[in-house]
C-alpha positions in Angstrom: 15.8 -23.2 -24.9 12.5 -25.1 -23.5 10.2 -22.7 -22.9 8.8 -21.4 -19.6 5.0 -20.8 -20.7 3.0 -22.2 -23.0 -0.5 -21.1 -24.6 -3.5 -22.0 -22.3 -1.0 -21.3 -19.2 -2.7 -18.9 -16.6 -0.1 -16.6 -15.2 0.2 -13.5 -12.9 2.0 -10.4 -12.8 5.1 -10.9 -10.4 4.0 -7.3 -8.6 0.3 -7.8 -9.1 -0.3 -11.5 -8.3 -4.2 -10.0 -8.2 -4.3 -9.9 -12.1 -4.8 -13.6 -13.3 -4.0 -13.4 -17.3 -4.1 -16.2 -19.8 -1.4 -17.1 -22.1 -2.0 -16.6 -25.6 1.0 -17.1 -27.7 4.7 -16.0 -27.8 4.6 -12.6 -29.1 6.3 -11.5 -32.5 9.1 -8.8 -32.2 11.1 -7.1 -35.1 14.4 -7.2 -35.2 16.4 -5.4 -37.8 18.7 -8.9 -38.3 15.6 -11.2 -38.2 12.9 -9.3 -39.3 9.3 -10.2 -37.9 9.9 -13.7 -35.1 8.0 -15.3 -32.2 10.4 -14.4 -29.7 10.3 -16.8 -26.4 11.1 -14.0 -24.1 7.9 -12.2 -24.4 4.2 -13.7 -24.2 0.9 -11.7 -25.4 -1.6 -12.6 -22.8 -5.0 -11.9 -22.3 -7.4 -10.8 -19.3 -10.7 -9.9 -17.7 -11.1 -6.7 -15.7 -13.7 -4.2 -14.9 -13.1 -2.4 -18.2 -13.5 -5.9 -19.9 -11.6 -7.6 -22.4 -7.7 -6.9 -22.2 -4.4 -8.1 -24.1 -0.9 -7.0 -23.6 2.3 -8.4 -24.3 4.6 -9.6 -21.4 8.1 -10.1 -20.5 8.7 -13.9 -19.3 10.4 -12.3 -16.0 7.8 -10.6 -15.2 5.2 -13.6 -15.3 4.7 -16.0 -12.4 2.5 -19.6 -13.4 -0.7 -18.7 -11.4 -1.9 -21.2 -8.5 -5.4 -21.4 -6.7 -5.0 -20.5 -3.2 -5.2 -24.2 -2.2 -2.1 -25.2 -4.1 -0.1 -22.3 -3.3 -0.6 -22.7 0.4 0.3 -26.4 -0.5 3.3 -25.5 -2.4 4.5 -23.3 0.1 4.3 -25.4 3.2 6.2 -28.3 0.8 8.9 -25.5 0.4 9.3 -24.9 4.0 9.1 -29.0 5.0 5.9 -28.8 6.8 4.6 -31.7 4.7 6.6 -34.3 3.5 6.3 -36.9 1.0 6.8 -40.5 1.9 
């Protein structure tokens, strides 16, 4: 499976699209069959808030990639067929 997000990737929080996070690195999971493995379905990621530096670990369904307000607005009205490319 290819996956989604890769480290460097800026991403947001699917309910909190406010929270602009950084991509660190798959995160490593136990599993009684595997033992300690990075594990493509969760992503520890990293971010700056009032309270400083944070890091927390992140299902890949929760994530969205993160887009400046310029290319979302873009990317919306290319969804909807207001622009079109010739």
């Amino acid at each position: 499976m290819k996956p989604i997000f890769k480290p460097g990737d800026r991403v947001t929080l699917k309910d909190d699209p406010g929270k602009i996070m950084t991509v660190q690195k798959y995160a490593r999971r136990f599993s009684i069959f595997l033992g300690w493995h990075e594990n493509e379905s969760y992503l520890e990621c990293t971010w700056l808030d009032e309270d400083g530096y944070k890091r927390g670990v992140f299902h890949v369904s929760l994530l969205s990639r993160y887009h400046s307000n310029f290319m979302r607005q873009l990317n919306e009205k290319c969804q909807s067929n207001q622009y079109s490319v010739h």
